[in-house]
C-alpha positions, 0 to 999 in steps of 0.5 A: 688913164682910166677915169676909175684908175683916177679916182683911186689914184685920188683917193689914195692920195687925199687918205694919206694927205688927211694922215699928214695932216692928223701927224701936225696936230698930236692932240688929235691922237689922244683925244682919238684914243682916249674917245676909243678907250672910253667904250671899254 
C-alpha cells in the first residue's frame, strides 16, 4: 500500500477509536453540549 493510503486508513481508525472512547465516558457529551449551548 501506499504510504498516504496508510495514513488515512490510520487516521480513519484513531477518529473513530477517540469516538468509542468519548461513548465510555457520557459526562463528555453533556458537558460538550452544554459547552455549545452556552454560546447561544
Amino acid at each position: 500500500m501506499k504510504p498516504a493510503r496508510v495514513a488515512a486508513w490510520s487516521a480513519a481508525a484513531l477518529a473513530l477509536a477517540a469516538v468509542f472512547a468519548a461513548y465510555q465516558r457520557p459526562d463528555l457529551a453533556v458537558d460538550l453540549a452544554n459547552r455549545i449551548w452556552a454560546c447561544f
